[in-house]
C-alpha positions in Angstrom: -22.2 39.5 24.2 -21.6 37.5 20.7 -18.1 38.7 20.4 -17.1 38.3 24.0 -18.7 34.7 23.7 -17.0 34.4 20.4 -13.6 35.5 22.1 -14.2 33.1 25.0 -14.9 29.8 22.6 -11.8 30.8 20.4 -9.4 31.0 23.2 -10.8 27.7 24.7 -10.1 26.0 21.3 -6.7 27.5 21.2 -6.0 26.0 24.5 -7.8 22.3 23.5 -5.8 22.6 20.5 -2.4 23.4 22.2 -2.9 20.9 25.5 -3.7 18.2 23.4 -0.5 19.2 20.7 1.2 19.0 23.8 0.0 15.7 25.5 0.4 13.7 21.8 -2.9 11.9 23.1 -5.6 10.7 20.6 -5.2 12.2 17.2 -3.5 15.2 18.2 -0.3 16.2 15.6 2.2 16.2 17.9 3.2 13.2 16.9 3.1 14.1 13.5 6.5 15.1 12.4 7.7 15.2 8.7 9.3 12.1 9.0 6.2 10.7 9.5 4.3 12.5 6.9 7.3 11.3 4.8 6.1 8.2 5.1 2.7 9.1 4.0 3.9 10.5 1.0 6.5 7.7 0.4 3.1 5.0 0.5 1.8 7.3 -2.2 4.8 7.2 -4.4 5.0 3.4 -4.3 1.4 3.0 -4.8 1.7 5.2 -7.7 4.7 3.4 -9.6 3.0 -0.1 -8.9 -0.3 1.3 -10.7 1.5 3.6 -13.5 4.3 0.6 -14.1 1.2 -2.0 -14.1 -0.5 0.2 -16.9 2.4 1.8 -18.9 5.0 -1.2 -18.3 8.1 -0.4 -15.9 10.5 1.3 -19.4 7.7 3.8 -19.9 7.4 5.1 -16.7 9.1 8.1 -16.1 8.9 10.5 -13.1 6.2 13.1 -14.3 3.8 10.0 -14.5 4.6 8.9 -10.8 4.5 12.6 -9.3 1.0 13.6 -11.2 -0.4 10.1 -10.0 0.9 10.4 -6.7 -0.4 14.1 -6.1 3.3 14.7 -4.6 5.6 17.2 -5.6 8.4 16.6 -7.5 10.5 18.0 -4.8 9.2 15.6 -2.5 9.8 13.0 -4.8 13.5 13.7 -5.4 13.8 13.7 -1.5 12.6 10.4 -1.4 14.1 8.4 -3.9 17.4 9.6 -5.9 15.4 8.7 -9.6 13.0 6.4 -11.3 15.0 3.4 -11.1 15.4 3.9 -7.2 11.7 4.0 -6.7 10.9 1.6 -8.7 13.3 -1.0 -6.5 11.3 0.3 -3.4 7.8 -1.0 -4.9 9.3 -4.1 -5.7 11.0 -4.6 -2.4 7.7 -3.6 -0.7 5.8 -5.6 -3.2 7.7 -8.5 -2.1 7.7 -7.9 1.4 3.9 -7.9 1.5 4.1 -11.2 -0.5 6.4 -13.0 1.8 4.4 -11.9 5.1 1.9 -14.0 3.7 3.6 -17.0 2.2 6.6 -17.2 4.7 4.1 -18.1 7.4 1.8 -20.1 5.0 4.7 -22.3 4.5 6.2 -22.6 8.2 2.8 -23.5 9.0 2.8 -27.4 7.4 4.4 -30.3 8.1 4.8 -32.5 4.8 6.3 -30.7 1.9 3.8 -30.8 -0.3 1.3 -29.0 2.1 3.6 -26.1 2.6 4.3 -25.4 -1.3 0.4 -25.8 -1.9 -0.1 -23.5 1.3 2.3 -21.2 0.3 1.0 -20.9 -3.6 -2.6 -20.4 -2.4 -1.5 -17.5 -0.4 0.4 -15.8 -3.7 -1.9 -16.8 -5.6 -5.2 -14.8 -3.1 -2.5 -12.1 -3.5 -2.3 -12.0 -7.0 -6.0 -11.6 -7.3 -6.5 -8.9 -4.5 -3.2 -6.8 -5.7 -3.0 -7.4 -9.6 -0.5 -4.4 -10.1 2.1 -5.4 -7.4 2.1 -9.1 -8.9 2.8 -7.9 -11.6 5.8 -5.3 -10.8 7.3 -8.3 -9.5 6.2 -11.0 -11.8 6.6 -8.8 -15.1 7.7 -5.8 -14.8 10.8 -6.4 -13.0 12.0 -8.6 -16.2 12.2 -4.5 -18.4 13.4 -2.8 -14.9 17.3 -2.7 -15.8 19.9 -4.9 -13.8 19.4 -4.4 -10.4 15.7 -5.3 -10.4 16.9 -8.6 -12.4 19.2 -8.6 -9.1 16.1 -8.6 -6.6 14.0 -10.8 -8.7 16.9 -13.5 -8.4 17.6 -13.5 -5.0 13.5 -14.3 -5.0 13.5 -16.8 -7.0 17.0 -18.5 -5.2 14.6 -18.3 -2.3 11.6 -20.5 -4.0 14.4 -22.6 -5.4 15.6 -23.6 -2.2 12.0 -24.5 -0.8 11.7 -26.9 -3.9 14.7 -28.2 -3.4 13.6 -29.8 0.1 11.3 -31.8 -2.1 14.1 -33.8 -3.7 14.0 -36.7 -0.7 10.0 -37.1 -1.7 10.9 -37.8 -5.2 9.1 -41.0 -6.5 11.2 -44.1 -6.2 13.8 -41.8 -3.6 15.4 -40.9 -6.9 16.7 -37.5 -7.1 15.2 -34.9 -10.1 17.6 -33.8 -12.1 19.3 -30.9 -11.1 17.7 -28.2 -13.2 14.2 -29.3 -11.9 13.0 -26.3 -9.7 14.6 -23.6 -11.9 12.1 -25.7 -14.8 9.1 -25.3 -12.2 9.3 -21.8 -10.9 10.2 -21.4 -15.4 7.2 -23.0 -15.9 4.9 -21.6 -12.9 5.9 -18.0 -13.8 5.2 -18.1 -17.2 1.5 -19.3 -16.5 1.7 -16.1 -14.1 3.1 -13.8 -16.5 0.7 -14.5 -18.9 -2.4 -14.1 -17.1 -1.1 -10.7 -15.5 0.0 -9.6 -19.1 -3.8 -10.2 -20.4 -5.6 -6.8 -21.5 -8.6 -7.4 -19.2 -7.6 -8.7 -15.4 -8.9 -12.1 -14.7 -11.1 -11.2 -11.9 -12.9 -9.4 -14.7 -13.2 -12.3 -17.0 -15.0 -14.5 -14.5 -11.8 -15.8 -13.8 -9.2 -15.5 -10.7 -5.8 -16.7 -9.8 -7.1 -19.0 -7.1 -8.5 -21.3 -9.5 -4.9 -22.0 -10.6 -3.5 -23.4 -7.6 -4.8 -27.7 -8.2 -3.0 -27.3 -11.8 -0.2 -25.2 -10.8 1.0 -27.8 -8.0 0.1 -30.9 -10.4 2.8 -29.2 -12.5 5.0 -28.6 -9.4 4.7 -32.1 -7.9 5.0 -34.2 -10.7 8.8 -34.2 -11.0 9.2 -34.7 -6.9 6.5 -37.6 -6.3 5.3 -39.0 -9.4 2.4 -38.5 -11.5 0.0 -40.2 -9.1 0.6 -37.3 -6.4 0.4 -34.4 -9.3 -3.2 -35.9 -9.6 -4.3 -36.2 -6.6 -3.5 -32.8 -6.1 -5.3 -31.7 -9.5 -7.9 -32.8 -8.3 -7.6 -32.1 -4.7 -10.9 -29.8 -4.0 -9.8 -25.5 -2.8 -10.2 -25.0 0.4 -12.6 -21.9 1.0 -10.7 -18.8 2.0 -12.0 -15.6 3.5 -11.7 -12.9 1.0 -9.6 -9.9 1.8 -10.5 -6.3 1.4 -8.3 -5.3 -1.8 -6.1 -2.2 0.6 -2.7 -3.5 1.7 -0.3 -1.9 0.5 -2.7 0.4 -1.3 -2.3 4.0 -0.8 -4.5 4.5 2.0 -4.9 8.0 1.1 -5.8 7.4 -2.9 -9.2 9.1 -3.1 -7.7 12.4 -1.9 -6.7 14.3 -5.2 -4.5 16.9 -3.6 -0.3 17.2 -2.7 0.0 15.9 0.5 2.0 18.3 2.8 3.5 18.3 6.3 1.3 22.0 7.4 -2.0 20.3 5.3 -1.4 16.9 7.4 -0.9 19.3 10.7 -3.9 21.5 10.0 -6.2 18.5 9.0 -5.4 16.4 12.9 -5.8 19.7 14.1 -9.6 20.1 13.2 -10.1 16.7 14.2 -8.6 17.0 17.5 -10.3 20.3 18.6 -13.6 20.3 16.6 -15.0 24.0 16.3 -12.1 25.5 16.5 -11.1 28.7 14.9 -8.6 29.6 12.4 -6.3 30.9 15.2 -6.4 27.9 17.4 -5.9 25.7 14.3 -2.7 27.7 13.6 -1.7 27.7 16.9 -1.9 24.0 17.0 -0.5 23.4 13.4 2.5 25.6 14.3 1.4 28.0 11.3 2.3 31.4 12.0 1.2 33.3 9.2 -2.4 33.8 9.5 -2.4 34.7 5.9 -1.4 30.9 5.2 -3.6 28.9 7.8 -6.7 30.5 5.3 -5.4 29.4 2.3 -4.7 25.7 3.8 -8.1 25.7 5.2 -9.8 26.9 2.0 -8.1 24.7 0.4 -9.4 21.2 2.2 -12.8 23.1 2.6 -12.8 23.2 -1.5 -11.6 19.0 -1.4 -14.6 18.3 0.9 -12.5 17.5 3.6 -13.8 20.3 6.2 -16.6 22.6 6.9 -17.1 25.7 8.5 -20.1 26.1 11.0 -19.4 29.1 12.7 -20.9 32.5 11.7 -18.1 33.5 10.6 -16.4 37.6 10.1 -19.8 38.6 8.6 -21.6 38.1 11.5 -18.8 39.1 13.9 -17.6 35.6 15.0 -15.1 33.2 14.3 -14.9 30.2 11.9 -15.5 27.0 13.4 -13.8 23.8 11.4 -15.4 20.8 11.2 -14.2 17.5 9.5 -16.8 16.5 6.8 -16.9 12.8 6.2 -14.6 12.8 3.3 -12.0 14.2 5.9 -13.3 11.8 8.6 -11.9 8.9 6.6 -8.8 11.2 5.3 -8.2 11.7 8.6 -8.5 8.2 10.0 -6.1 7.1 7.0 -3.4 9.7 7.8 -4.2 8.6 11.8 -3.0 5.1 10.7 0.1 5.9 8.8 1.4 8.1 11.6 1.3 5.8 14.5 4.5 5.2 16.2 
């Protein structure tokens, strides 16, 4: 009666496991093809090079360091990115993407000029105190990335140019700055950046965060546009309380999982949590692994990284494992949920 019971639970798993493969509905892996575990593993390369760039500086990186903090293959990496330099022009370009979907709309979102360059600041600077080591790919580590990240870094700064630049009709006594003024400012700006992203302890750990930067960074900003009497008033001009982020975009959502992330490891992992209880044979009939030889390594294997846990009897006592996800793979699995959505 226990193996015909066994038999019976297996082959319902196998179906739950296949109908729900097939209907893409939930968190079944259907939906997850490599080009969308590509992605996971591209997220984990770029979160990688930001952290390995922020601690080693962007010349010392090489790709060894990225792949061994990444937990990716080299393989992978190579068919990903065509060397270091390419990768490291993707973090930047993502660095900066997250960066302007918070300022762009910051700034849009005033009226007088003045209010949209504070606005915007205060966003980059709540960045640059959630997200240390993007700010500072961008901000510093750019500068020792070879030409074409000098290329990106300028086309960003022609964009903060030009928002400066609409200041010129506020200038005090409708006199005109000199021309050089907003290359001086963003000069003068990023180099008050630079050096607090360049200290050896980050200043959140000082007692001390970027935010607290933003009254004397726009005195220094608005004194050549309106006058000294604005720069003070904005000195002085009390922050503005700001809910506090959690410190995860553009983090690798995946970062406390110490293990190669792979297309079949992705498949088997949605598969246990799609059909919980299920056997090794419905897994690899859902997973699409063939070789019943491989679906017990792969399952071993995230049963040895805490992601998943067996409570069936087992061949000992003449039934079939049953996977479960452990909460470890719970949160893997909600993480890798995310980053596959259409």
């Amino acid at each position: 009666m226990v193996l015909v019971n066994s038999r019976e639970r297996g082959a319902g798993a196998r179906k739950q496991a296949r109908s729900g493969a097939a209907s893409g509905s939930g968190r079944g892996t259907s939906g997850v093809g490599r080009e969308k575990v590509s992605e996971i593993q591209r997220a984990r390369i770029l979160a990688a090079m930001t952290e390995v760039a922020a601690e080693r500086g962007a010349a010392h990186v090489t790709v060894a360091h990225v792949v061994a903090r990444s937990g990716v293959s080299r393989r992978t990496f190579y068919e990903l990115f065509d060397d270091r330099e390419a990768c490291f022009l993707a973090a930047f370009d993502d660095a900066a993407a997250q960066i302007a979907a918070r300022v762009v709309p910051a700034y849009g979102g005033e009226k007088r000029w003045r209010d949209r360059i504070r606005a915007a600041l205060a966003e980059l600077l709540e960045f640059l105190d959630e997200e240390p080591e993007a700010g500072r790919l961008c901000i510093v580590e750019s500068l020792a990335a070879g030409p074409l990240a000098l290329q990106r870094r300028a086309r960003v700064i022609e964009i903060v140019k030009q928002a400066l630049d609409d200041g010129h009709g506020k200038a005090k006594g409708n006199r005109e700055p000199p021309p050089l003024t907003a290359e001086g400012v963003i000069g003068a700006v990023s180099s008050v950046l630079h050096a607090r992203l360049t200290e050896s302890s980050p200043p959140l750990r000082m007692g001390r965060s970027f935010a607290e930067l933003l009254g004397p960074l726009m005195g220094m900003i608005v004194l050549p546009y309106e006058g000294a009497a604005a720069a003070t008033r904005e000195i002085e001009r009390p922050l503005a309380p700001r809910p506090r982020r959690p410190r995860d975009a553009g983090r690798d959502p995946l970062r406390e999982l110490d293990m190669r992330l792979t297309y079949r490891t992705v498949r088997v992992l949605l598969a246990v949590a799609q059909s919980p209880g299920a056997s090794n044979r419905a897994l690899a009939d859902a997973a699409d692994v063939a070789d019943q030889g491989q679906i017990s390594k792969l399952l071993s294997r995230l049963q040895a990284l805490g992601l998943i846990q067996n409570s069936g009897g087992g061949p000992a006592r003449g039934e079939p494992n049953a996977w479960r996800l452990t909460g470890k793979g719970e949160r893997v699995g909600n993480a890798i949920a995310v980053q596959t959505q259409p």
